[in-house]
PLY file of the C-alpha trace (Angstrom):
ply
format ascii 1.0
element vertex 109
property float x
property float y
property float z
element edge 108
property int vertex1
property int vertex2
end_header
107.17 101.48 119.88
104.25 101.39 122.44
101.42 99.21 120.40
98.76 102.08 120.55
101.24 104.14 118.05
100.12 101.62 115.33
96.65 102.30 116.21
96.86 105.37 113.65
98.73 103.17 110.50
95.38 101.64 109.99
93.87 105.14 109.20
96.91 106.39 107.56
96.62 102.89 105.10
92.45 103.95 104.45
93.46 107.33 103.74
96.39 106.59 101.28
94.25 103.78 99.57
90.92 106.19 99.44
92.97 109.04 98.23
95.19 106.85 95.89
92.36 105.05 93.95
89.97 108.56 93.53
93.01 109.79 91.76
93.41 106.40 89.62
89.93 106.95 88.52
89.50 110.83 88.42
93.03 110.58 86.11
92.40 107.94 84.31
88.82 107.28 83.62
87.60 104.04 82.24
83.92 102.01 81.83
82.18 101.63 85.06
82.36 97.86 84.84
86.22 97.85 85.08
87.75 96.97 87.85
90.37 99.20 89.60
93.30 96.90 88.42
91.64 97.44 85.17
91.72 100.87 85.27
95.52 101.00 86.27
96.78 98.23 83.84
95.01 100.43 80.67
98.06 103.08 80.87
101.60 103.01 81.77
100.98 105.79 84.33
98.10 103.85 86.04
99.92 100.97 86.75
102.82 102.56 88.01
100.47 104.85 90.18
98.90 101.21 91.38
102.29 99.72 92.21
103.18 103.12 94.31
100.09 103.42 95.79
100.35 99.74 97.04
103.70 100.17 98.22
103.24 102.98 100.34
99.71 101.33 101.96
100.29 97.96 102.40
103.03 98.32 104.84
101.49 100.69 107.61
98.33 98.65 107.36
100.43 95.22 107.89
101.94 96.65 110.65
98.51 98.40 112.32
97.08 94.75 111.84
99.80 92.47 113.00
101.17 95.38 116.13
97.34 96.79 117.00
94.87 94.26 115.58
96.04 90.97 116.48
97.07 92.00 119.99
94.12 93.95 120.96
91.41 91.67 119.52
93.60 88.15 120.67
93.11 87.17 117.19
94.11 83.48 116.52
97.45 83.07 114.54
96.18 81.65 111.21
94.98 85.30 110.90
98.28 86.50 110.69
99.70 83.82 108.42
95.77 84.65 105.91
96.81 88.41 106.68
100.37 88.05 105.11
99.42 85.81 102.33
96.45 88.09 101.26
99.27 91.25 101.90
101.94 89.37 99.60
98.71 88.35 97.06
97.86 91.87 96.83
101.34 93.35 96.34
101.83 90.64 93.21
98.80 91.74 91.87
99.67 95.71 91.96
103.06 94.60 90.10
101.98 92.08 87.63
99.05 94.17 85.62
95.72 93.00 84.11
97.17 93.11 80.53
96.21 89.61 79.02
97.86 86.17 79.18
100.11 84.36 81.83
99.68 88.29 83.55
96.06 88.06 84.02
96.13 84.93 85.72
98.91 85.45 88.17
97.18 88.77 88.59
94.03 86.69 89.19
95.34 84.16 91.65
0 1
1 2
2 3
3 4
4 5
5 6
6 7
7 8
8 9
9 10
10 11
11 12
12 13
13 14
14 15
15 16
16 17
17 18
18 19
19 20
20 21
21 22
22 23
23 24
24 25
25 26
26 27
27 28
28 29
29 30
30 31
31 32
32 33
33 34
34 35
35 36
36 37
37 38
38 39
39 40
40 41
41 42
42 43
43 44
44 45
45 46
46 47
47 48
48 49
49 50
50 51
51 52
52 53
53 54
54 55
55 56
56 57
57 58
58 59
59 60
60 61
61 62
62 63
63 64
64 65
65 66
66 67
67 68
68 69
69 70
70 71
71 72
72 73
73 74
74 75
75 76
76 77
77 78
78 79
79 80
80 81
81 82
82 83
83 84
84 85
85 86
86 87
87 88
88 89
89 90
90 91
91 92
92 93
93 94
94 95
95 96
96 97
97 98
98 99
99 100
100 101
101 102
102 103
103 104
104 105
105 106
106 107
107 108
């Protein structure tokens, strides 16, 4: 795949995760001061919403950064071992909700 065809996963990734987390609120409104991992963990509906929504995001935009991002800026390595840590951080936290307990602080971490 010609690295400018992963150029377009990066908007594709906003665009889900935009899209996704409008709905999460418009659907399932909550206080203002909650967090959006709030918001999904108060209903069984949010949080599966949050782990499909992640799911379907994460990937593309691992792949536009690590095919498109890295390459085209010559970013150093270590940003590609932070990127996939943060990626792998931010999947665990979609799947392990906000809900009190040993939950909230692997969600935390």
């Amino acid at each position: 795949m010609p690295i400018e065809s992963y150029k377009h996963l990066g908007l594709l990734a906003i665009v889900l995760g935009i899209t996704g987390l409008s709905f999460l609120l418009y659907k399932w409104p909550n206080s203002k001061s909650k967090t959006f991992s709030q918001h999904a963990a108060a209903t069984k509906g949010g949080r599966l919403l949050y782990i499909v929504l992640f799911s379907l995001a994460l990937p593309p935009f691992y792949l536009f950064a690590i095919k498109w991002l890295v390459p085209t800026y010559d970013l150093p390595t270590s940003f590609m071992y932070l990127l996939t840590v943060a990626v792998v951080g931010q999947l665990i936290a979609a799947y392990v909700p906000v809900s009190g307990g040993w939950k909230t602080v692997m969600h935390n971490i």
